[in-house]
C-alpha positions as CSV (number, residue, x, y, z in Angstrom):
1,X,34.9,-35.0,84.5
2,X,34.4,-32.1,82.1
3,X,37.5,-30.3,80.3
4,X,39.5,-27.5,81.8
5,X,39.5,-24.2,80.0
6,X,42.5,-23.2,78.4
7,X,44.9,-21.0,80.7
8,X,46.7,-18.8,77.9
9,X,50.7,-18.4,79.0
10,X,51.7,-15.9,81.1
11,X,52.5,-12.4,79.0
12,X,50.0,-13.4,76.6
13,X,47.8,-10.9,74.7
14,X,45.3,-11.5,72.5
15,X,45.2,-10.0,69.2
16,X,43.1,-6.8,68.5
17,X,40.1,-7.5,66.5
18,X,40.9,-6.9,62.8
19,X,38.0,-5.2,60.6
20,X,37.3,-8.5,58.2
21,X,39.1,-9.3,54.6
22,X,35.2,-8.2,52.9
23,X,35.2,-4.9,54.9
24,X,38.6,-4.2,53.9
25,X,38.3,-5.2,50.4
26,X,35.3,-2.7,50.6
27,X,37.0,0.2,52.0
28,X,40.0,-0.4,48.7
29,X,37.3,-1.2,46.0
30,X,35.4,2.2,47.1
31,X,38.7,4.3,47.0
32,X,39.7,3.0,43.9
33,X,36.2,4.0,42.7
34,X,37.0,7.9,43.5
35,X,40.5,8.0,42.0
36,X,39.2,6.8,38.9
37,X,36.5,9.0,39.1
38,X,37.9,12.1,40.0
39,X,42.0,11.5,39.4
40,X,42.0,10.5,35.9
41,X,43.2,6.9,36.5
42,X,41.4,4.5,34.0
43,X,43.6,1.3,34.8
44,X,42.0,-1.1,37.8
45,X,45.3,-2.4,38.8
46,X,46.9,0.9,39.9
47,X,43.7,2.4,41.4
48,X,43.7,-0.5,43.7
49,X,47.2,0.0,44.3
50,X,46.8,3.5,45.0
51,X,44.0,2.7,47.5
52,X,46.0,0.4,49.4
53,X,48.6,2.5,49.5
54,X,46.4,5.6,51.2
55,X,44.5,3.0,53.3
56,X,47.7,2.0,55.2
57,X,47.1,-1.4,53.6
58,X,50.2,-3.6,51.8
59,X,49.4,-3.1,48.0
60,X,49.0,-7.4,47.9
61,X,46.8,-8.1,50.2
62,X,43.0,-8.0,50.4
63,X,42.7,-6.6,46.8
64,X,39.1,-7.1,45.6
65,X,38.6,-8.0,41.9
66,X,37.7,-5.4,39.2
67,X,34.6,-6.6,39.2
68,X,34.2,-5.1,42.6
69,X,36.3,-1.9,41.7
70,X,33.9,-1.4,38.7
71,X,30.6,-2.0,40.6
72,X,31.6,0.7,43.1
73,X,32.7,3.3,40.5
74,X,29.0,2.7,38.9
75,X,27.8,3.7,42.2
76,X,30.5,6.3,42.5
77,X,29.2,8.1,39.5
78,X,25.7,7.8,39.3
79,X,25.7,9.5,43.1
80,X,27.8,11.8,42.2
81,X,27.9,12.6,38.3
82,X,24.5,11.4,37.4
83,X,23.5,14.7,35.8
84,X,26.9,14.4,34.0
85,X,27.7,11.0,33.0
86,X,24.4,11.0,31.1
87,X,25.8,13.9,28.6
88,X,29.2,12.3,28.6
89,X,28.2,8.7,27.6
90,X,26.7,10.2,25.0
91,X,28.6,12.6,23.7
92,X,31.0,9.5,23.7
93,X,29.2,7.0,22.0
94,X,28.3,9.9,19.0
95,X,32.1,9.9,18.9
96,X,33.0,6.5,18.6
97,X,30.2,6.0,16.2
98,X,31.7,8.7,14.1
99,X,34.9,6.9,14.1
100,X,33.0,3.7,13.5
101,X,31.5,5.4,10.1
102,X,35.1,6.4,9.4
103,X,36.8,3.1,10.0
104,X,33.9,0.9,9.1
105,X,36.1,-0.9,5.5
106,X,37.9,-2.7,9.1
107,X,34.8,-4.0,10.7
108,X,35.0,-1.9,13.7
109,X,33.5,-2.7,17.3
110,X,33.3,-0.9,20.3
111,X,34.4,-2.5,22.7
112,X,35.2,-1.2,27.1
113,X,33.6,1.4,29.0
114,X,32.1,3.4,26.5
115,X,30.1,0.8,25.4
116,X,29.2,-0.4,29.4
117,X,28.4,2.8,30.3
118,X,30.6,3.2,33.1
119,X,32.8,6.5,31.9
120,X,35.1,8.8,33.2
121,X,36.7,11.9,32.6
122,X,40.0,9.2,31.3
123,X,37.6,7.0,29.7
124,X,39.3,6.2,26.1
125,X,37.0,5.3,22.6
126,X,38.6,1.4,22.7
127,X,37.5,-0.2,19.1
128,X,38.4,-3.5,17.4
129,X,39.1,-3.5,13.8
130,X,39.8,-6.1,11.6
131,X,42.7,-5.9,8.9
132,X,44.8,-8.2,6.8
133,X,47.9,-6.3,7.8
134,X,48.3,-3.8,10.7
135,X,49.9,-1.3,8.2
136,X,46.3,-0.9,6.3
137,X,45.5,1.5,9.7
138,X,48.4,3.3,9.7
139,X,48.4,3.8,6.1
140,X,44.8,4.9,6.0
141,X,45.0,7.4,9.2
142,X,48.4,8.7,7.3
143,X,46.0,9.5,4.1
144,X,43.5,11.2,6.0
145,X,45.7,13.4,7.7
146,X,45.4,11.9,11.4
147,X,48.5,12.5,13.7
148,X,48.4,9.1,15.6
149,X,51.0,6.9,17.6
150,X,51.6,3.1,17.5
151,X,51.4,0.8,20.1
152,X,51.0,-2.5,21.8
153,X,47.7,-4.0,23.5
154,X,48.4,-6.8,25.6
155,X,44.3,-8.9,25.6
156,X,43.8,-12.2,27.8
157,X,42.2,-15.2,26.4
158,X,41.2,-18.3,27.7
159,X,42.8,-21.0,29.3
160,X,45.3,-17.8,30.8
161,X,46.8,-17.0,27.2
162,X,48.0,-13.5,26.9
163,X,48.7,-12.1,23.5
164,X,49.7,-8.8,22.1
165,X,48.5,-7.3,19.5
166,X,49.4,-4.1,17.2
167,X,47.5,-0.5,18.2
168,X,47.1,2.8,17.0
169,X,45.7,6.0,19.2
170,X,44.8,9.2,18.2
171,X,42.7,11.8,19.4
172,X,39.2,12.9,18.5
173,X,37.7,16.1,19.7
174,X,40.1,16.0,22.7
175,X,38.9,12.0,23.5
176,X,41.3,9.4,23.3
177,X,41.1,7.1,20.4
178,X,42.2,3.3,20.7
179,X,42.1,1.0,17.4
180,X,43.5,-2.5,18.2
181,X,44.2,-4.7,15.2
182,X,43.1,-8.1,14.8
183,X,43.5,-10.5,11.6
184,X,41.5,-12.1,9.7
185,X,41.3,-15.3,11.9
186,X,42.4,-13.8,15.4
187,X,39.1,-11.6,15.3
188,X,36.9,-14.7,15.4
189,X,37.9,-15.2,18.6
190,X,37.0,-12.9,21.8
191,X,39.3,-11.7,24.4
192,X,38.1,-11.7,27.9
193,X,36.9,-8.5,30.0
194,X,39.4,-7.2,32.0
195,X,36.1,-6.5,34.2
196,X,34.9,-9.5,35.3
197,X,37.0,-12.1,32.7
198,X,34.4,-12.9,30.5
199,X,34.3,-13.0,26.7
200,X,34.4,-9.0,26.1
201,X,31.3,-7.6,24.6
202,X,31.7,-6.2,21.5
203,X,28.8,-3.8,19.5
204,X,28.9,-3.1,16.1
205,X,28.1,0.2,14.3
206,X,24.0,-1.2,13.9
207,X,24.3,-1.3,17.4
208,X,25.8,1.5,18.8
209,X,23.2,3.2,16.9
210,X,20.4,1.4,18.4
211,X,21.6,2.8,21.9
212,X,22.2,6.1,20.8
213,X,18.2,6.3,19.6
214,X,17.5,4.9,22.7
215,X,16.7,1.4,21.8
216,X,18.0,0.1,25.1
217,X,21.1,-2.0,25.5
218,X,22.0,-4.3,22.3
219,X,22.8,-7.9,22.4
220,X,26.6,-7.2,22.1
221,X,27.8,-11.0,23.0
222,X,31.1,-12.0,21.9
223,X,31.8,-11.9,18.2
């Protein structure tokens, strides 16, 4: 004798089909694309959170990674600013090189979108310098005349570890400037990409200039 089907209770209604977790993660990691293409927003976290929000979605739920976010702004801009991101990457990378001939008594190496490729209007120069005290930066941006504000920069390491280090920012032709300062034995480790949470990649001047004469992408591995 073969089983009876299931007779749901009386009132009961079955629940709509939801669109799936991957579509909705989709339709968040595509919106957070635009707005930090087009709105000026250059931190993963509160695109995401601004996506939800405008989706009709809770801001906790069905979040896709950075990963996702960034491979969907790539797609975002070369769609849409192709033309335009080519001049802009470069006219970035000239800058931060500049700034790398300027700084380069601290070691300096570009580090975060600039050196990826994947830029914005909000994209910042992000370098790591190396200094036996913080107060070397400061004191050699004073000398040189170059208005600048201190700061923290919070950087993830392995195992979970968060640490802070010092930071200083200026300005450079109207593009934000980010210098964070790492000691002598701090630098020899690498912090992890807020990207994808690998060990950042990080180019040195000899390799920034490489790209910019078209050399194609540089072995920029941790270090």
């Amino acid at each position: 004798m073969g089983n009876k089907p299931r007779i749901p209770p009386a009132g009961h209604r079955p629940k709509p089909h939801a669109p799936g977790m991957d579509q909705i993660r989709q339709h968040i990691a595509a919106d957070a694309a635009r707005i930090m293409a087009e709105e000026g927003v250059n931190d993963f976290h509160t695109a995401k959170r601004k996506a939800a929000a405008r989706l009709g979605l809770p801001e906790t739920k069905h979040l896709p990674g950075n990963d996702e976010v960034d491979s969907a702004l790539q797609e975002y801009l070369r769609l849409f600013h192709g033309g335009r991101l080519t001049q802009s990457l470069r006219r970035l990378r000239g800058l931060a090189a500049e700034a790398m001939r300027f700084l380069s008594k601290f070691e300096p190496r570009l580090v975060g979108p600039v050196l990826s490729g994947t830029v914005t209007s909000a994209s910042t120069i992000e370098l790591h310098l190396t200094a036996d005290t913080p107060e070397e930066i400061g004191f050699w941006l004073q000398d040189h005349g170059i208005p600048f504000t201190q700061t923290d920069r919070h950087l993830r390491f392995g195992g979970e570890r968060h640490e802070t280090f010092p930071a200083y920012s200026f300005t450079a032709d109207g593009v934000p400037v980010e210098l964070c300062v790492f000691g002598r034995r701090e630098v020899r480790e690498t912090p992890l990409s807020p990207v994808d949470g690998k060990p950042m990649k990080r180019a040195n001047l000899r390799e920034l200039e490489n790209l910019l004469n078209g050399a194609g992408e540089p072995d920029t591995g941790p270090g």
